[in-house]
C-alpha positions as CSV (number, residue, x, y, z in Angstrom):
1,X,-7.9,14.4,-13.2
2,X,-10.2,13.0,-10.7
3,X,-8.8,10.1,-7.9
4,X,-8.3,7.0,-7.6
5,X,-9.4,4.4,-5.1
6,X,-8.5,0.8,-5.0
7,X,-9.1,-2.5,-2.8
8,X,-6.5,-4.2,-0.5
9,X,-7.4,-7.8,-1.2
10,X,-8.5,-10.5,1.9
11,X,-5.4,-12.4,1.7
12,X,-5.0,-12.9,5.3
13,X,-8.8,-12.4,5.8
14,X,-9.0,-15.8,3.6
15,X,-6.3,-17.4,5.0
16,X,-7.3,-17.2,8.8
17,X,-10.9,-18.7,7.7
18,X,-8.7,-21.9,7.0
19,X,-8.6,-21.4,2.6
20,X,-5.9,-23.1,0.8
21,X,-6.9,-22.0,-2.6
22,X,-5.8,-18.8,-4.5
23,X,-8.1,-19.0,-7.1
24,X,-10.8,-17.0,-5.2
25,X,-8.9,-13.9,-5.0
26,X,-7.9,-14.5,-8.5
27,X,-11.8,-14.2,-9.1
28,X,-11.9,-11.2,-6.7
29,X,-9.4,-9.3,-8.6
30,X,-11.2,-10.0,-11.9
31,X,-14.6,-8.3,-9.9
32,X,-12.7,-5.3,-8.5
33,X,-11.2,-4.5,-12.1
34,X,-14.8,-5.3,-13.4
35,X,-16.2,-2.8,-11.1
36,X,-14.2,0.1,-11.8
37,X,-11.7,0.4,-9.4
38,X,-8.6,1.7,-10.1
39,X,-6.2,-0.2,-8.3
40,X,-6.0,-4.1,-6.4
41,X,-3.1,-4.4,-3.4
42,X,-1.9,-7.4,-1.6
43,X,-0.1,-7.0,2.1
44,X,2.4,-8.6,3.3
45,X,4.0,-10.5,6.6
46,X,6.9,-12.3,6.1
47,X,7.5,-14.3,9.6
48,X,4.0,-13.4,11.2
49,X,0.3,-13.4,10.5
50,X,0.4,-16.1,7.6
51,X,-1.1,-15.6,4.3
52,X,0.1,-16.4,0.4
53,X,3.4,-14.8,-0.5
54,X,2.5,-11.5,-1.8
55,X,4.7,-11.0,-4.9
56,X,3.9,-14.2,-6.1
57,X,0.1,-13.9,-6.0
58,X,0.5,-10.3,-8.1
59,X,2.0,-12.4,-10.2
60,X,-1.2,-14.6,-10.7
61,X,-3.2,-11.3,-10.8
62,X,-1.3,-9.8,-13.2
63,X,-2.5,-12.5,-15.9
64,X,-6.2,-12.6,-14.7
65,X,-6.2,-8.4,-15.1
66,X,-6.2,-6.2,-18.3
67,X,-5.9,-2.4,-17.1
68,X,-6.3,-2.2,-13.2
69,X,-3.0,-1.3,-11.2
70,X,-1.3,-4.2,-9.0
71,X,0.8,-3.2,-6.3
72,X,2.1,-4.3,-2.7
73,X,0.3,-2.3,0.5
74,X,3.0,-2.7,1.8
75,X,5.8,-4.8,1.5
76,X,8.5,-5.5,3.8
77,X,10.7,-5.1,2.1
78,X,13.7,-5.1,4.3
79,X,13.0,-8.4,5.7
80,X,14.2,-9.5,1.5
81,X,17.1,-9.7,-0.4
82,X,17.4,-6.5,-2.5
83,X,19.3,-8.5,-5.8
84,X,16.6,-11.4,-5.5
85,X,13.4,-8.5,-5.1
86,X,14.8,-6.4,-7.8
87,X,15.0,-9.0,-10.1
88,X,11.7,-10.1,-8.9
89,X,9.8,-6.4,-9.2
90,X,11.0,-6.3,-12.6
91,X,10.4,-9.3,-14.0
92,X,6.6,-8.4,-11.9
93,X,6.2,-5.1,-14.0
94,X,6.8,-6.7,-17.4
95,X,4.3,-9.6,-16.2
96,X,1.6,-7.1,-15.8
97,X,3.0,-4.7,-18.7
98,X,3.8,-1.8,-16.7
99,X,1.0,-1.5,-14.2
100,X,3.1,-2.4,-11.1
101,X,3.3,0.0,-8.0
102,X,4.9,-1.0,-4.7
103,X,4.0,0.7,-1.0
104,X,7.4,-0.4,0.8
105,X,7.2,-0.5,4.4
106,X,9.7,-1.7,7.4
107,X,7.6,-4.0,9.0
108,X,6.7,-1.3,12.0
109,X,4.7,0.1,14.2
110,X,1.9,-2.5,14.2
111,X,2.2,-4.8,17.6
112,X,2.9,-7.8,16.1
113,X,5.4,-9.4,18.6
114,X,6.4,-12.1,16.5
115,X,7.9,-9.9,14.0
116,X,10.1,-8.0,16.3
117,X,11.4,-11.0,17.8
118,X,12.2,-12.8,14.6
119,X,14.2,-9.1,12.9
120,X,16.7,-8.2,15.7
121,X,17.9,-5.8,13.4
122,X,16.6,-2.2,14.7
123,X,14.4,0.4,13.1
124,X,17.1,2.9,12.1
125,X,18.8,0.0,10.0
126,X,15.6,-1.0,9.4
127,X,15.1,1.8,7.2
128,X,18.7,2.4,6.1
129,X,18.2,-0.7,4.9
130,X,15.1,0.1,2.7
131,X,16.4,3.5,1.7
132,X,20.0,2.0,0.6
133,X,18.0,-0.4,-1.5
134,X,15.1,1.8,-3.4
135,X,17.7,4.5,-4.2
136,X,20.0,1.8,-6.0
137,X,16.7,0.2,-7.7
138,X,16.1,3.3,-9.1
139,X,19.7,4.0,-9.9
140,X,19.7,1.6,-12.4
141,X,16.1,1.7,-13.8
142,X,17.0,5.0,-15.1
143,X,19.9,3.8,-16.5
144,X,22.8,6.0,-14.2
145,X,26.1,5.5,-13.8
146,X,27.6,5.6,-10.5
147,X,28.5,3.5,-7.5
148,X,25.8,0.8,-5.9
149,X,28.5,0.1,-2.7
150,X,26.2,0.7,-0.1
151,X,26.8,0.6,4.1
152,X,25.0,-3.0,3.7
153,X,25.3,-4.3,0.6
154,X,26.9,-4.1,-2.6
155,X,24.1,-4.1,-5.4
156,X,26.3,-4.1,-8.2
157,X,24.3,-7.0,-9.6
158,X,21.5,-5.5,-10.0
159,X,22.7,-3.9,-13.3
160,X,23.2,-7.9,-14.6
161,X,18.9,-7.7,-14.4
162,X,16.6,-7.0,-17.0
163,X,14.7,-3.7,-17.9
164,X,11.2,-2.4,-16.4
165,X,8.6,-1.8,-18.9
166,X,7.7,2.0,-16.7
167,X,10.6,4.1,-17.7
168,X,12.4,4.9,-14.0
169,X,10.5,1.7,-13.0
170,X,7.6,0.9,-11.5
171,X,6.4,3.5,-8.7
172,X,8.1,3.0,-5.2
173,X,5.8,4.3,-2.1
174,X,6.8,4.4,1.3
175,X,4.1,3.5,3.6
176,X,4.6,5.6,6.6
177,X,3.1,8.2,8.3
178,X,3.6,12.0,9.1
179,X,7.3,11.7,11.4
180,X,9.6,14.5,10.0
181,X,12.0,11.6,8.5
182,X,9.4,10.0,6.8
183,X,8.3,12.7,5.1
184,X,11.8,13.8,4.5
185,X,12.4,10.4,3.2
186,X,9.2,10.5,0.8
187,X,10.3,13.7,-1.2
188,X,13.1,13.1,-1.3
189,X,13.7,9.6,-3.2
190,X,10.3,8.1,-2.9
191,X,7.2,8.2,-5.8
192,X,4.5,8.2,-3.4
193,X,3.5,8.1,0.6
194,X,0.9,5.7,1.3
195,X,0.2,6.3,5.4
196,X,-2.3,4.2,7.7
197,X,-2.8,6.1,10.2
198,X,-3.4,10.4,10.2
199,X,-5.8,12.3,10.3
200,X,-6.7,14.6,6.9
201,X,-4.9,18.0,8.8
202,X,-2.0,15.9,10.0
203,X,-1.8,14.3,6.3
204,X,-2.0,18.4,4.8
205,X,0.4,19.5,7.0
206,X,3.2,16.4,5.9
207,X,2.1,16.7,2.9
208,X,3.0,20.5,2.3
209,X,6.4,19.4,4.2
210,X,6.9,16.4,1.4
211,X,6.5,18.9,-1.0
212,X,8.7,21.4,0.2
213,X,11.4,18.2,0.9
214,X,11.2,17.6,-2.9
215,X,11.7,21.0,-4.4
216,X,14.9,21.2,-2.0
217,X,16.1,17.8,-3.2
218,X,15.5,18.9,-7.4
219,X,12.7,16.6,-7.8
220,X,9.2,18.0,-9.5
221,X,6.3,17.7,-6.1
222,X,3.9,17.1,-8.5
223,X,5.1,13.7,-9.4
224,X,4.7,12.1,-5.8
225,X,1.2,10.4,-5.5
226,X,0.2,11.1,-2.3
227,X,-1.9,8.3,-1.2
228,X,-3.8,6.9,1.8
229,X,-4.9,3.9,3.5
230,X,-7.9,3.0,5.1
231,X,-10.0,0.4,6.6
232,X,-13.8,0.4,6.6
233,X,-16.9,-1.3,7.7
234,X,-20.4,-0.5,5.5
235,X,-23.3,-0.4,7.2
236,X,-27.0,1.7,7.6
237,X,-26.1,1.7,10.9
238,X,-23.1,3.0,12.2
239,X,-23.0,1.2,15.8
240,X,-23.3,-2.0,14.3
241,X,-20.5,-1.1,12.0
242,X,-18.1,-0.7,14.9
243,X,-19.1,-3.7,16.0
244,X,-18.0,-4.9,13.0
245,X,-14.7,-3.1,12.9
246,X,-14.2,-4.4,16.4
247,X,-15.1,-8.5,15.1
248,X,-12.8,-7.6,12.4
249,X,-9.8,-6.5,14.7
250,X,-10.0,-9.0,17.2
251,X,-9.9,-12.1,14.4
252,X,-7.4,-10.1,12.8
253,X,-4.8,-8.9,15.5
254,X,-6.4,-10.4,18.1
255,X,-6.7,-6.9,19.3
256,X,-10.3,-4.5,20.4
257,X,-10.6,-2.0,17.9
258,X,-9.6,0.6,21.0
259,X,-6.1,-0.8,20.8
260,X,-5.6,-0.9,17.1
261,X,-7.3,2.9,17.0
262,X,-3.3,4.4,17.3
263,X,-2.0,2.2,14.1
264,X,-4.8,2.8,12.1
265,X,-7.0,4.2,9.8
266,X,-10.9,2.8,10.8
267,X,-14.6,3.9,9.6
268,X,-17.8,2.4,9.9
269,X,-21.2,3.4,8.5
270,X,-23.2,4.4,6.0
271,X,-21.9,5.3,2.5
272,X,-23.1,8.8,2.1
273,X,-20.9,9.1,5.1
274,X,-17.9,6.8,3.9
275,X,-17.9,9.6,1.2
276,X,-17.8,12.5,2.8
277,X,-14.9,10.8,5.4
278,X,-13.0,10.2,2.5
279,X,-13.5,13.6,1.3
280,X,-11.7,14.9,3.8
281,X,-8.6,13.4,2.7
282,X,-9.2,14.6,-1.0
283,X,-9.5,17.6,0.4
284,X,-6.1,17.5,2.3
285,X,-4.4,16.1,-0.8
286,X,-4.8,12.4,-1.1
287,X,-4.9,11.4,-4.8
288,X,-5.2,7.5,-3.9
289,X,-7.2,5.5,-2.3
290,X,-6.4,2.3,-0.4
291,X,-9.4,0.6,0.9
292,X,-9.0,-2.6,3.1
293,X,-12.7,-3.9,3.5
294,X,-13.1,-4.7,7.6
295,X,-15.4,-7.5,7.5
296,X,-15.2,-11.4,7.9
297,X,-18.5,-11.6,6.7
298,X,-21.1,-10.0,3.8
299,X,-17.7,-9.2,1.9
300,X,-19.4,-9.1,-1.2
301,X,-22.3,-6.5,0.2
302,X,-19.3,-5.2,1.7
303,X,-17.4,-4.8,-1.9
304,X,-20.9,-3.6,-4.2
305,X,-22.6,-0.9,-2.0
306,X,-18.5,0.6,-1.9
307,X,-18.5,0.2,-5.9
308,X,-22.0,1.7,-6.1
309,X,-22.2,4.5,-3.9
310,X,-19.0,5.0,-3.2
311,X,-16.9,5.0,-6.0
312,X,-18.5,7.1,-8.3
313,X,-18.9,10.0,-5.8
314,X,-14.9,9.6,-5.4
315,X,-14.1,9.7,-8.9
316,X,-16.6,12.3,-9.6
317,X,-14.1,14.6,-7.3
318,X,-12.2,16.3,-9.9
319,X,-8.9,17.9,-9.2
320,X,-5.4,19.3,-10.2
């Protein structure tokens, strides 16, 4: 099997350079799928850093795509109603005939102060919130009996829904990174771990202890992608790619790259290099690759010297 790699589309990118239109990352998701990528993601803030409602545009992308996977990197998920986004991610996976995957996420650790303010909920309900939620999604997608009284909500409605077109549903990721729970979290219940910032012998090490988590929870290891995130910057030279990692942060979260270096995954530089960063993670495990393009300008270069020179030498990588 070799692996995968996929883009994280410029939705916010687009929407901070003042566009109101989502037909050009309809047109962008056509040219990723045309190139050969594997995979096309859309983030997500729900009260902060404004964009176009993520689950909506996959949607869109859905229609405008034939085989290419859609998917969420990530969704807060919390910060939704779990009746209203079941009935949405179901009704999203028969849209794009079964090639749905969602990272889920909390909404943490990235400094975005408006985001805090606006959930006072805290982290550990946070993510009891989450968990409570993608175990009773799944529940029902694979058609079990049992209760769906959780410590929030009751989610006995959920089995009023229709069906998935993935048997179990589609694929539910929790983007996170190494902490013990986390990984706890991700073998035991999750499909995949999609993390953003750790470093490829911090991502072996949780990944050994994800796989250990799921053969003491019944589950088969084997069948939880383990994925990664990353954002990068092409260029010949690598100190003007930093430069252009550091542009990219400070338009983005109006942070230096310094400070967004703790939350993070960043590169920059040529793409012999790219390839043998991203190696690295192949090598610790990583079967997926997230790529979030770092660039307010030369996107397209950006986009073409990855799908060139970079993509082929990925899938070339073969593994078990």
């Amino acid at each position: 099997m070799s692996v995968e790699i996929g883009i994280a589309l410029p939705v916010r990118e687009f929407a901070i350079l003042g566009a109101r239109d989502a037909e050009p990352l309809l047109d962008l998701s056509r040219e990723v799928e045309e190139l050969g990528f594997d995979s096309v993601w859309v983030g997500d803030s729900f009260v902060a850093r404004h964009r176009l409602e993520p689950l909506t545009l996959l949607a869109a992308i859905a229609m405008v795509t034939k085989k290419i996977t859609v998917g969420t990197a990530s969704l807060t998920a919390v910060l939704r109603d779990p009746l209203a986004l079941g009935h949405i991610m179901v009704t999203l996976d028969q849209i794009s005939k079964g090639r749905l995957k969602l990272g889920i996420g909390t909404g943490a650790p990235l400094p975005v102060q408006a985001e805090y303010d606006a959930v006072t909920m805290t982290y550990r309900e946070r993510r009891e919130r989450v968990d409570e939620a993608v175990q009773a999604w799944k529940k029902v997608w694979r058609g079990e009996d049992g209760s769906l009284v959780g410590k929030y909500r009751n989610l006995s409605g959920l089995r009023d829904q229709g069906s998935p077109v993935q048997p179990g549903g589609p694929d539910l990721w929790l983007a996170s990174n190494g902490k013990p729970l986390a990984v706890e979290r991700t073998g035991s219940f999750y499909d995949g771990w999609l993390p953003v910032r750790i470093d490829p012998d911090e991502y072996r090490q949780s990944l050994k202890q994800i796989r250990e988590s799921a053969k003491a929870a019944g589950r088969d290891p084997e069948k939880i992608t383990p994925a990664v995130y990353v954002n990068v910057n092409v260029n010949a030279d690598a100190a003007v790619a930093e430069a252009g990692l550091n542009d990219y942060t400070m338009r983005y979260n109006e942070l230096p790259l310094p400070a967004m270096l703790p939350y993070q995954i960043y590169w920059g530089g040529p793409e012999k290099e790219m390839v043998k960063f991203l190696r690295e993670y192949v090598e610790a495990g990583a079967r997926h690759i997230v790529i979030r393009i770092s660039s307010f300008t030369d996107y397209e270069r950006h986009l073409h010297a990855i799908a060139e020179n970079v993509l082929p030498a990925i899938h070339s990588i073969q593994v078990d």
